[in-house]
N, C-alpha and C positions, 0 to 999 in steps of 0.2 A: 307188676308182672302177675299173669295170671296164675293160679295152680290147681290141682285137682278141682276145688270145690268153686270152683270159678265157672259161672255160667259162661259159655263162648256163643256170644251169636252169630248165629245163621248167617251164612255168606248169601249174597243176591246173586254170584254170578260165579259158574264154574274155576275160572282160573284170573286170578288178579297179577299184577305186577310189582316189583320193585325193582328202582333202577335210583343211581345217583345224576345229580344232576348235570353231571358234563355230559347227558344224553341231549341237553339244549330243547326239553321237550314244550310244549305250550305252559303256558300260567294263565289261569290253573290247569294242572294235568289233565288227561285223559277218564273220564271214569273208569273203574278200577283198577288205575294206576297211583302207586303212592312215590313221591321223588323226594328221596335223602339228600339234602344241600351239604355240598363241599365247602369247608372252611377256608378264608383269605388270612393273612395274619400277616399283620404289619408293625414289627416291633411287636409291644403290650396287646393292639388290637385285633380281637378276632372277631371278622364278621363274616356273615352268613353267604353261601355264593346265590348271586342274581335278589336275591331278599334285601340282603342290607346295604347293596352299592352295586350301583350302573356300572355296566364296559366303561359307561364314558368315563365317570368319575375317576376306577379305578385305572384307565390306559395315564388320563393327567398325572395319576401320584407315580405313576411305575415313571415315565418320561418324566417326570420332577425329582429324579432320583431315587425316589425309596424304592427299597427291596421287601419283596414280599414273599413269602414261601405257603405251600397250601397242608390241606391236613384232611384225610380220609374220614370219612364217618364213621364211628367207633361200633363196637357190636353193637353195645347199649342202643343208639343209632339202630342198627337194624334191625335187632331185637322188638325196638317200639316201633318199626313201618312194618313186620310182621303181623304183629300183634292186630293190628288194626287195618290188613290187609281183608279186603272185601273178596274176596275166593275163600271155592271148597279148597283149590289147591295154589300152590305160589310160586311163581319162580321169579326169581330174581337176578339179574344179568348187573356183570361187573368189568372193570377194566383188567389185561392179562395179569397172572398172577406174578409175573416178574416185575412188574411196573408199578403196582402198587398194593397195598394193604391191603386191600378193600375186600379182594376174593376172601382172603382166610380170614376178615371181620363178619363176611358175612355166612361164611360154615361153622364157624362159634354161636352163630346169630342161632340159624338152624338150630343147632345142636343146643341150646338154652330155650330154644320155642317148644321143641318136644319134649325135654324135661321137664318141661311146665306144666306140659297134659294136655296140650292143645294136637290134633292129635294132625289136623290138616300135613298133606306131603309140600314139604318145601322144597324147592329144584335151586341148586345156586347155578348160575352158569358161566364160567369164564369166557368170554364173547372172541377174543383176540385181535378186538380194535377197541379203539380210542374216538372220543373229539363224533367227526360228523357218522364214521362208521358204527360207533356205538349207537350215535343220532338213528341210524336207520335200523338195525335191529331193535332198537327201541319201540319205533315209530311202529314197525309190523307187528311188533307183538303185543303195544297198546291198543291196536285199531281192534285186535281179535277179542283182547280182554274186555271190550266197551263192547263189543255184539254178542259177547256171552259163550261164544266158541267156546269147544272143551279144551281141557287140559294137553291133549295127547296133540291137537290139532297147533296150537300153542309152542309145544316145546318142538313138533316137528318142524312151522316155520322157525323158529328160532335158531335151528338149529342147519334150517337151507340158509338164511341169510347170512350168518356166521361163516359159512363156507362159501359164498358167491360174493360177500361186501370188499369191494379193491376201493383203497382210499391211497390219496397222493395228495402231497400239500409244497410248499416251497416257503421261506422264513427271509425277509431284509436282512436278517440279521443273526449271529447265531451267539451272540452274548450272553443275551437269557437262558439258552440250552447251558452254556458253559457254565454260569452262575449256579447252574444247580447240579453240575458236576456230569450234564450228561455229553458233553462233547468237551475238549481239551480247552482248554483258554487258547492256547496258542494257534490251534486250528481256528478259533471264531476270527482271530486276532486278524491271522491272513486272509480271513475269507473276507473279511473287512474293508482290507486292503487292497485285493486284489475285484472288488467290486461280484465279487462268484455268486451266484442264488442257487445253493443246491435244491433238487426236487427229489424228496422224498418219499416211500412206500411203507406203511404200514400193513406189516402181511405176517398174518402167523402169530400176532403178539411182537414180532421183530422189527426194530424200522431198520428198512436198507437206502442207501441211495442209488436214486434210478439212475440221474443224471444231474446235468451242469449246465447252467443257464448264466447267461450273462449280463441280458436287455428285459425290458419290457417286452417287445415285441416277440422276443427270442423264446421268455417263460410263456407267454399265451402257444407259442407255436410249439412248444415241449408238453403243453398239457393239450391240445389238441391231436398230436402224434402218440401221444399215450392213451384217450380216448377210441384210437379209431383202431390201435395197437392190441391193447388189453381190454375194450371191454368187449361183451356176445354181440356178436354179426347179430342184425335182423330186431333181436330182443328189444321191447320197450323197455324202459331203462326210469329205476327211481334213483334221482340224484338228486343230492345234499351239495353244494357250494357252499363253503365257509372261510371266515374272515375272523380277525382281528383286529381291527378297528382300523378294517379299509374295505366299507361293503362295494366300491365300486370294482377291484379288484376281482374278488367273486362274483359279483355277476358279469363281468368281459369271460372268467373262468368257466363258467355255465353256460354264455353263448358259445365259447368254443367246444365243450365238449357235446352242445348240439348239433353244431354245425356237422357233425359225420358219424353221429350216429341218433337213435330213436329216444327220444328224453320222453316218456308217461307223465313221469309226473318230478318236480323240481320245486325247490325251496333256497334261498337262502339266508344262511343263520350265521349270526353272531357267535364265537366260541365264546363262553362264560368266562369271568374275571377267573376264578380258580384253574383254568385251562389258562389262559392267555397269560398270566403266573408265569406258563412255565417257559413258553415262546416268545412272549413280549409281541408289542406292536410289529401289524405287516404280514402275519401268518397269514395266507389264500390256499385252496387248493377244493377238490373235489371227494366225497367218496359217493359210490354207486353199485348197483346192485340190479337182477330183474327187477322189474317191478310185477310183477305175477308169480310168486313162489306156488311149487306144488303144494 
């Protein structure tokens, strides 16, 4: 840790990044972007997320039984991607702070980087999504910090994306939510049983359910009526499609939500082992956004 007498060098580029890795960003990151990996932990073992074990490896152990639970990145963690974050200044985007540690690890982070003497402004930001919509507040605010944009310009996209990113996903299954206490056992039990695919909204940091789905055919035609529903008339459109170890899933998901409206620009992505933890196999759905922020 550095402290007063600690030479800090020179940043190359006005405002750098930090983000953990359920942002699902390239390997290796962006320049000026530094990515704190989410821990898998399996029994005894704790491994590193997307570093130390493939989606693939890890969906086989999850469907082979074992139970896996994940684990935030500690300050120390944020502390050291500060430290060595290549900005004058930093902001660092997290998942909501109801959902997990991460926000208040990383304003301890903050608050132990200025203690040190290092004198750069650190920005934490509670994003209010998760998975592919973190992915794209991510994705905007790395592209600005690798062309060296200022700070101000930085936090204001951040801060339009945050308020225009609508994500919507649907789950085979709602076992693994119950496993980890976020939905009833007994609710997964019947949704099981009666064959239900809820479709969900992550909005605000709150997941609601939008709707109920029952087919194949029926989920493609719920997220197309929600594309053409929810997103901007006319607006090109940056969309994320993502998957859980069913990329064919996400992209039928992303031909539909082109089919009725303007897609710019599209990707789609694998959610991380440390995400897919919490869902289990079969998670699809969309988030999206303009893809032209003022």
């Amino acid at each position: 840790m550095p402290n007063q007498e600690t030479k800090i060098p020179s940043p190359h580029r006005p405002c750098a990044l930090v983000v953990d890795s359920g942002a699902v960003l390239a390997v290796p990151p962006p320049r000026g972007t530094s990515v704190i990996p989410l821990r898998i932990v399996f029994g005894e073992e704790v491994l590193r997320d997307v570093a130390d074990i493939t989606a693939e490896e890890f969906y086989r152990r999850l469907e082979a039984g074992e139970r896996a639970t994940t684990s935030a990145p500690s300050p120390g963690e944020y502390l050291e991607a500060l430290i060595g974050a290549d900005g004058a200044e930093i902001v660092c985007l997290t998942l909501p702070e109801h959902l997990s540690g991460m926000f208040t690890a990383a304003n301890l982070a903050a608050r132990l980087f200025h203690e040190s003497g290092d004198e750069r402004r650190v920005t934490v930001i509670d994003t209010g999504t998760a998975a592919a919509g973190l992915g794209l507040v991510a994705r905007a605010a790395a592209e600005l910090c690798t062309a060296s944009a200022t700070a101000d310009c930085v936090y204001r996209r951040v801060h339009e994306a945050c308020r225009s990113v609508r994500m919507f996903g649907t789950l085979r299954t709602l076992k693994y939510l119950a496993r980890g206490g976020h939905v009833p056992s007994i609710v997964a039990s019947m949704s099981g049983l009666l064959d239900v695919r809820p479709i969900l909204e992550l909005r605000s940091g709150e997941v609601h359910r939008y709707a109920l789905a029952r087919t194949e055919s029926h989920v493609l035609t719920t997220f197309r009526e929600i594309a053409e529903r929810e997103l901007p008339k006319g607006q090109p459109l940056w969309v994320l499609a993502f998957h859980s170890s069913d990329e064919q899933a996400a992209q039928s998901i992303l031909e539909a939500v082109a089919s009725v409206t303007r897609v710019a620009r599209a990707e789609v992505i694998p959610l991380t082992p440390a995400l897919g933890a919490h869902t289990g196999p079969g998670m699809s759905g969309f988030a999206a956004m303009p893809a032209a922020l003022s």
